[in-house]
N, CA, C and O atoms as a DFTB+ gen file, in Angstrom:
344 C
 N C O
     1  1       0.851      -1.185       0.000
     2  2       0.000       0.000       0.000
     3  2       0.889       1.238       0.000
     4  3       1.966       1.248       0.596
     5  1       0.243       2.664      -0.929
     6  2       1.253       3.270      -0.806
     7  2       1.015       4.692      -0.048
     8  3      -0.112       5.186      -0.039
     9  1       2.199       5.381       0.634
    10  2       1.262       6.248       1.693
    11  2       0.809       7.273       1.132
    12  3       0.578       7.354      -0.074
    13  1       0.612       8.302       2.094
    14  2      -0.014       9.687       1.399
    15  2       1.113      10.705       1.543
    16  3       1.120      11.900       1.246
    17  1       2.009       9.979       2.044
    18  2       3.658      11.515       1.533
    19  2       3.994      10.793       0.448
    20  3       5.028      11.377       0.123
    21  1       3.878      10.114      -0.174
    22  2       4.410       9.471      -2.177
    23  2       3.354      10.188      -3.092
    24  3       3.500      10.623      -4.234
    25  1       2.277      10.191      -2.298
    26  2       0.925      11.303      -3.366
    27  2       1.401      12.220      -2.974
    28  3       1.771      12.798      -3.996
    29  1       1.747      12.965      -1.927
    30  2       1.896      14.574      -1.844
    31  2       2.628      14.986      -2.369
    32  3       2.510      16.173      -2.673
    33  1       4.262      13.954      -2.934
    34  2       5.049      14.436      -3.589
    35  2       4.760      14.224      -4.831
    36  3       5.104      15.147      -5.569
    37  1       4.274      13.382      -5.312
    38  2       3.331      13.447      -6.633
    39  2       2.828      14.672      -6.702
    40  3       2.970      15.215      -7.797
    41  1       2.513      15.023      -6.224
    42  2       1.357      16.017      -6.558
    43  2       2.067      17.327      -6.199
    44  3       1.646      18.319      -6.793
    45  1       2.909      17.475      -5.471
    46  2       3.632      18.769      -5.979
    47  2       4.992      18.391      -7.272
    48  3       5.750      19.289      -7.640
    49  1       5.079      17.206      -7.724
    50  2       6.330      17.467      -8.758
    51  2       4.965      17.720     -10.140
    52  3       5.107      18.537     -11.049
    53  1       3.769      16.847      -9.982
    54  2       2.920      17.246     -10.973
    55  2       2.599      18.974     -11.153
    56  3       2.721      19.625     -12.191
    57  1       2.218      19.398      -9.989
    58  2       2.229      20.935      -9.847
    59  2       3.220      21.630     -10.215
    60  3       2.729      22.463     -10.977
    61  1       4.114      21.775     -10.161
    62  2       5.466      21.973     -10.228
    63  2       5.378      21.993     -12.157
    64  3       5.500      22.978     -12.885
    65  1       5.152      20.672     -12.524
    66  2       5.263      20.771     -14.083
    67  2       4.112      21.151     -14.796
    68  3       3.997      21.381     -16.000
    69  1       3.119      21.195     -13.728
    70  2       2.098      22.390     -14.668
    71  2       2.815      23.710     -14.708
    72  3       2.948      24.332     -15.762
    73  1       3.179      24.045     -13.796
    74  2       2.954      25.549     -13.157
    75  2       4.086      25.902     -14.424
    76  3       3.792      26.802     -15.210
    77  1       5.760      24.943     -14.628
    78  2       6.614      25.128     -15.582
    79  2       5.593      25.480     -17.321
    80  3       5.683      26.308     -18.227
    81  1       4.862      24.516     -17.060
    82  2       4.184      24.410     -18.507
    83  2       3.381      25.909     -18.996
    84  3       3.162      26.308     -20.140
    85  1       2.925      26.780     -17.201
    86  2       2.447      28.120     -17.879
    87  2       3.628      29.011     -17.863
    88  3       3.478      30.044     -18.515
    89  1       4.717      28.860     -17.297
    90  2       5.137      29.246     -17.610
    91  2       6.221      30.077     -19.045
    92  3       6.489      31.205     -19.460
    93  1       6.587      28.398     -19.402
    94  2       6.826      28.781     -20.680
    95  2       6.185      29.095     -21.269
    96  3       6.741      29.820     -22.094
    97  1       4.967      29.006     -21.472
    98  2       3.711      29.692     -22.384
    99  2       3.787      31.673     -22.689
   100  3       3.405      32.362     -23.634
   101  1       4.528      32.045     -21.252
   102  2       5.032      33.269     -21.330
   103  2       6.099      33.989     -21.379
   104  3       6.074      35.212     -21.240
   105  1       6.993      33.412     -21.550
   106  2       7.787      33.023     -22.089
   107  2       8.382      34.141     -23.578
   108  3       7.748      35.179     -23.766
   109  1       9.134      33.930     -24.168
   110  2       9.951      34.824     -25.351
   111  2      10.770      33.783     -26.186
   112  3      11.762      34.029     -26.873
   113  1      10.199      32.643     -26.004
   114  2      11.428      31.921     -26.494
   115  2      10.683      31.136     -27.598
   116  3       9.487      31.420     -27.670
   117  1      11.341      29.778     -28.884
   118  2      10.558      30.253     -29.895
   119  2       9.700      29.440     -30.010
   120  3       9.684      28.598     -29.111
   121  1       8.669      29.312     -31.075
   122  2       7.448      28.532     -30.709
   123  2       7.464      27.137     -30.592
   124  3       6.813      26.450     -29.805
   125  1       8.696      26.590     -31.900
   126  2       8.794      24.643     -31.886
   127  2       9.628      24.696     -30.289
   128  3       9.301      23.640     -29.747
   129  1      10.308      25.274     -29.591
   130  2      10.571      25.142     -28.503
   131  2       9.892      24.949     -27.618
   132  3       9.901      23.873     -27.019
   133  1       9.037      26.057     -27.268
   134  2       7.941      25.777     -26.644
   135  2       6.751      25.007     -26.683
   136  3       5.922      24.764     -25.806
   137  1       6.828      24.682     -27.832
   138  2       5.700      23.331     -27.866
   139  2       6.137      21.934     -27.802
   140  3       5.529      20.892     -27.561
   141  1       7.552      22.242     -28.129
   142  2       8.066      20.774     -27.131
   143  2       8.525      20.781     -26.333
   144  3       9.014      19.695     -26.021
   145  1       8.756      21.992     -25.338
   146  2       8.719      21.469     -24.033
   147  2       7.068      21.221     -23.223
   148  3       6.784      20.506     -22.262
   149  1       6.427      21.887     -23.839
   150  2       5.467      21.614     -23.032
   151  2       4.810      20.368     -23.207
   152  3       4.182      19.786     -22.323
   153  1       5.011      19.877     -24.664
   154  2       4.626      18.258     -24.960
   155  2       5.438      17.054     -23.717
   156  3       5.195      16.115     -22.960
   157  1       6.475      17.901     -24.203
   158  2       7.472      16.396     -23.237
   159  2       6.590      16.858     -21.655
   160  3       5.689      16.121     -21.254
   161  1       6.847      17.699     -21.136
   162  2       6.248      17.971     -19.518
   163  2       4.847      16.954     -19.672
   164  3       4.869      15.979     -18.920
   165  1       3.918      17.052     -20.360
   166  2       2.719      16.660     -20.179
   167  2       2.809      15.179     -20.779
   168  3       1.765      14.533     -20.862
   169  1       3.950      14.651     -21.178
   170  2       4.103      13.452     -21.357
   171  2       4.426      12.944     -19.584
   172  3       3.810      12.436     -18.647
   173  1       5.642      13.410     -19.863
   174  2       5.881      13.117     -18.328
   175  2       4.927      13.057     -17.006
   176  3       5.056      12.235     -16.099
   177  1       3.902      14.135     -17.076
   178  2       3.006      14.259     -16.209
   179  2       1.478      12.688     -16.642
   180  3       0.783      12.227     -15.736
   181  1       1.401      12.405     -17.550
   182  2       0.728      11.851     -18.233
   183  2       1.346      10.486     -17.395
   184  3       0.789      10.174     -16.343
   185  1       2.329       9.806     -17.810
   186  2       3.243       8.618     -17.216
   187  2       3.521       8.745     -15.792
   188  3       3.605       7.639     -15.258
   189  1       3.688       9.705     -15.020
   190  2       3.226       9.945     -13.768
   191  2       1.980       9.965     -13.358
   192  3       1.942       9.988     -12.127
   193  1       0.954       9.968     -13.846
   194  2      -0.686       9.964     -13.356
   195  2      -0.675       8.548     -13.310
   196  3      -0.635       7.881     -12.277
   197  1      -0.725       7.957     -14.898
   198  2      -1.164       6.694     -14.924
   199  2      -0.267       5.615     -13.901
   200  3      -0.744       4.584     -13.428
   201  1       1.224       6.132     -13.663
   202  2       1.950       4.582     -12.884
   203  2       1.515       5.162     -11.520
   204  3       1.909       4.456     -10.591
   205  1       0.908       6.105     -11.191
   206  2       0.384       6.053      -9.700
   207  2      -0.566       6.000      -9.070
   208  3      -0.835       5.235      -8.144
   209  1      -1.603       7.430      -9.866
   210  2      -2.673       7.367      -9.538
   211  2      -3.903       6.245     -10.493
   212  3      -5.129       6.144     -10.456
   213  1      -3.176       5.779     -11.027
   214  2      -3.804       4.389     -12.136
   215  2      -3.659       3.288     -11.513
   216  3      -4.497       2.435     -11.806
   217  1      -2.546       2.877     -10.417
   218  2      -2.023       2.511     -10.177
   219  2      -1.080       1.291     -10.690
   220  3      -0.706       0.303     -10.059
   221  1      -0.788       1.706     -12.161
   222  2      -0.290       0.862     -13.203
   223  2       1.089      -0.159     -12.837
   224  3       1.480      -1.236     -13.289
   225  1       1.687       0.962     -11.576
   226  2       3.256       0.947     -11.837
   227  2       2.709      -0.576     -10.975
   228  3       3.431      -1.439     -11.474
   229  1       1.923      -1.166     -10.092
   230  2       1.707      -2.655      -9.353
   231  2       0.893      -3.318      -9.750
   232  3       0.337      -4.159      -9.044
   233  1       0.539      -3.063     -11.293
   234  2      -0.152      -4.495     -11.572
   235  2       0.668      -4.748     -12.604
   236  3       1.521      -3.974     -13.038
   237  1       0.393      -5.935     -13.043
   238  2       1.328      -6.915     -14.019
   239  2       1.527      -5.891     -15.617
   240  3       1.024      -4.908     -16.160
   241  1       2.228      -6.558     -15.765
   242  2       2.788      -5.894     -17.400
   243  2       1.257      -5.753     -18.393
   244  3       0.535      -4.837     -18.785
   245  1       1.309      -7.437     -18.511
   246  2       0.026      -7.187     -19.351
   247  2      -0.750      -6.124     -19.429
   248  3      -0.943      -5.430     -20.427
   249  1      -1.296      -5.970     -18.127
   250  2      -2.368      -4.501     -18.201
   251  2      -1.986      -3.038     -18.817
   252  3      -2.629      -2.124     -19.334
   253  1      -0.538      -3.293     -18.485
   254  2       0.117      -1.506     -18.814
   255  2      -0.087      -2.141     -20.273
   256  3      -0.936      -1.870     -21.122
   257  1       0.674      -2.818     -20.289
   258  2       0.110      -3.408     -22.229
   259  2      -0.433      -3.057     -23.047
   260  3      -0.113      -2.563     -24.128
   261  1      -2.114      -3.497     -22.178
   262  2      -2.959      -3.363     -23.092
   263  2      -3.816      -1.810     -22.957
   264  3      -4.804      -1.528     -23.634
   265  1      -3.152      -0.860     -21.872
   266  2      -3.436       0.151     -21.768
   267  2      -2.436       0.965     -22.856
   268  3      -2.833       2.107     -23.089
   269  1      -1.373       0.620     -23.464
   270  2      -0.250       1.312     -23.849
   271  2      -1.539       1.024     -25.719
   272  3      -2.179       1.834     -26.390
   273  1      -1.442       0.321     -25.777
   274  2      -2.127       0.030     -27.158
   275  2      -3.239       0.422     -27.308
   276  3      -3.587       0.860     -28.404
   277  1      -4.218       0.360     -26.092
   278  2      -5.536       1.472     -26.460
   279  2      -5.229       3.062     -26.832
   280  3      -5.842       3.754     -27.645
   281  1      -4.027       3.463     -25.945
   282  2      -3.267       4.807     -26.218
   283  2      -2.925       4.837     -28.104
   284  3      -3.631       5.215     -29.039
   285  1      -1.915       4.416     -28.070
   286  2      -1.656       4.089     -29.106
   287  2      -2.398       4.443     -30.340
   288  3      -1.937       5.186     -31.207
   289  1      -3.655       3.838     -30.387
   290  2      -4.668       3.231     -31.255
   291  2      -5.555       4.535     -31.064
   292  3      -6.236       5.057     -31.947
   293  1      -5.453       4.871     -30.039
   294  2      -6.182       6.665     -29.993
   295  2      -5.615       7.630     -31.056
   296  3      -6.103       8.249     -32.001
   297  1      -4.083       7.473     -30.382
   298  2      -3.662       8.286     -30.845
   299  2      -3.476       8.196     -32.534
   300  3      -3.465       9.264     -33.145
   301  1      -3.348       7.083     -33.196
   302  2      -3.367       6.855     -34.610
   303  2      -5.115       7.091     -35.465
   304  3      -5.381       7.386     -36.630
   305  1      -5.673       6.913     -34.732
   306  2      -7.402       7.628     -34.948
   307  2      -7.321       8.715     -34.967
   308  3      -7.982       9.055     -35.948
   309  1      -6.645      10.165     -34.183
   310  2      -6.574      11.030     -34.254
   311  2      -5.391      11.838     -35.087
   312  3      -5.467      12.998     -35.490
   313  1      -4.334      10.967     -35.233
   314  2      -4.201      11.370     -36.703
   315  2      -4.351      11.281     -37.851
   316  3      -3.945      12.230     -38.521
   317  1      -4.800      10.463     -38.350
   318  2      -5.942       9.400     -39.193
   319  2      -7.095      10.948     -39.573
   320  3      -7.427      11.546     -40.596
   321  1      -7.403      11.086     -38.011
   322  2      -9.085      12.364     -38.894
   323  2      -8.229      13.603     -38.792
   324  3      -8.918      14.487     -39.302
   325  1      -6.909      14.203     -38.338
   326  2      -6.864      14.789     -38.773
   327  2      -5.897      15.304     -40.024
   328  3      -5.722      16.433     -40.481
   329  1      -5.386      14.115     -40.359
   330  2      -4.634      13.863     -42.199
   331  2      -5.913      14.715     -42.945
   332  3      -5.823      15.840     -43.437
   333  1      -7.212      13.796     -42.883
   334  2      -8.505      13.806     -43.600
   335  2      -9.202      14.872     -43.534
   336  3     -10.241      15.025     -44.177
   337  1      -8.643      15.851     -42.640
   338  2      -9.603      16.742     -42.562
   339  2      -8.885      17.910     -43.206
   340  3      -9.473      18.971     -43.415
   341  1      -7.252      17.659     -43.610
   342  2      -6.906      19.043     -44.542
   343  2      -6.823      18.545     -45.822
   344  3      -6.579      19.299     -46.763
């Protein structure tokens, strides 16, 4: 079981990489920069939700698995409609 100081620090390094993410938003610096840092942060924050508060990171592989491929399969649907839509 896991306690509630491993969520609190969760939850301020998640805070922490929002708060970075508005930041650069204001930022001066140039735009493919800033849109990949803020991609990678919200990746990162993304893989931090799911292995904790999912609680992915203690169940067996399989499951992250077949959670990694529903992702996946989203994400190729959504570029799929939007190829089609220009």
């Amino acid at each position: 079981m896991t306690s509630t100081k491993l969520y609190s620090v969760i939850y301020v390094v998640l805070f922490v990489f929002a708060t970075a993410q508005v930041a650069i938003e204001f930022t001066n610096i140039a735009y493919w920069v800033a849109v990949t840092a803020i991609l990678v942060l919200s990746v990162i924050k993304a893989v931090v939700v799911a292995a904790y508060y999912q609680h992915l990171k203690y169940e067996p592989r399989s499951i992250t698995y077949v959670m990694l491929s529903g992702l996946l399969t989203a994400l190729a649907l959504t570029f799929a409609a939007s190829y089609s839509i220009t």
